[in-house]
N, C-alpha and C positions, 0 to 999 in steps of 0.2 A: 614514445617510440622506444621499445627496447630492442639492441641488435642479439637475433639468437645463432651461437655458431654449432654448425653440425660438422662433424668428423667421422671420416668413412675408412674402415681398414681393409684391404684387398685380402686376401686368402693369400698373395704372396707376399704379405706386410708392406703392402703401397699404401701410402695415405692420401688423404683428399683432405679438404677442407672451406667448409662452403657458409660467410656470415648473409643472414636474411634482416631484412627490418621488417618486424611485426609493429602495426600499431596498433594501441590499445585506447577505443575512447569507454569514456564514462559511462552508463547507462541514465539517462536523465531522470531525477527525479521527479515523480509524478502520482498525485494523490487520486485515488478511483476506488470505489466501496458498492456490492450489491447486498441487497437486503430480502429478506428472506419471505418478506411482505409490503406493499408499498401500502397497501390501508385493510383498513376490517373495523372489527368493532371493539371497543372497550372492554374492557382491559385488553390490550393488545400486545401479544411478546412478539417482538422481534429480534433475529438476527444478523446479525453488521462481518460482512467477511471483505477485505482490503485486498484480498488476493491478485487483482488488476492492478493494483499500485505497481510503480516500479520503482528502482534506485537501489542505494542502499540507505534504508531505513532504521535512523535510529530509535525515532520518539513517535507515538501515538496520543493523538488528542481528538477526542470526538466531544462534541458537542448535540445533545440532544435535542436541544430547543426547547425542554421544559425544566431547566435550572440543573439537568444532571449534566456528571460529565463520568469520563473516564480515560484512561492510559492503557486498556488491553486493549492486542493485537487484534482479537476478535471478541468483540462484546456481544452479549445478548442486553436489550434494554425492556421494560413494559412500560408502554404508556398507559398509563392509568386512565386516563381521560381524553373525552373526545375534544377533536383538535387539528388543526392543521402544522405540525412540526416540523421546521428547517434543521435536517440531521447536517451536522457538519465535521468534516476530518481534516484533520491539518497533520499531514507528516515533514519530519525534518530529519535529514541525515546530520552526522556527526558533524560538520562546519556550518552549521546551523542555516542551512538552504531549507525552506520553506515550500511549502503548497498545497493549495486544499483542495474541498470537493463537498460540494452538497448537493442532500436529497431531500424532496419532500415526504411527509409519511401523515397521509390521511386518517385518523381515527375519528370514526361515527359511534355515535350512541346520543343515548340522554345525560345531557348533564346534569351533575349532580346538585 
């Protein structure tokens, strides 16, 4: 809660003076990713945009569910192979608060 004060000067130099409490809560942090494909066929590019997240967001950690990973904001990934892949996001603001979000992402074809 911060108190804001405003100050008002009349045209014939009368003052006023008026303090208000604003208060301020935090936006909760919260982990959410759409993807640009949920399935298709192999070799399949997708990409990964966090845009729904909310907070303030330090860190990005995505998990692919076939041994990659990465740290950008917005990834593109190929899955190479067909598959049933658990995409997973884990963001964290600066006091190290936590939360994730995963998606499935069906890839068909022949395996190799």
């Amino acid at each position: 809660t911060f108190n804001v004060k405003v100050k008002t000067i009349g045209s014939d130099n009368t003052t006023s003076t008026a303090t208000i409490p604003v208060n301020i809560r935090p936006v909760p942090l919260k982990a959410c990713f759409d993807a640009s494909k949920t399935q298709g066929t192999a070799p399949l590019n997708v990409d990964f945009d966090p845009m729904c997240s909310t907070g303030t967001i330090a860190k990005y950690n995505w998990d692919f569910g076939d041994n990659q990973t990465s740290h950008t904001r917005k990834p593109t990934h190929l899955f190479a192979n067909p598959g049933s892949y658990q995409v997973k996001l884990e963001v964290a603001d600066g006091q190290n608060v936590v939360d994730s979000f995963s998606m499935n992402i069906l890839v068909t074809g022949i395996v190799p």
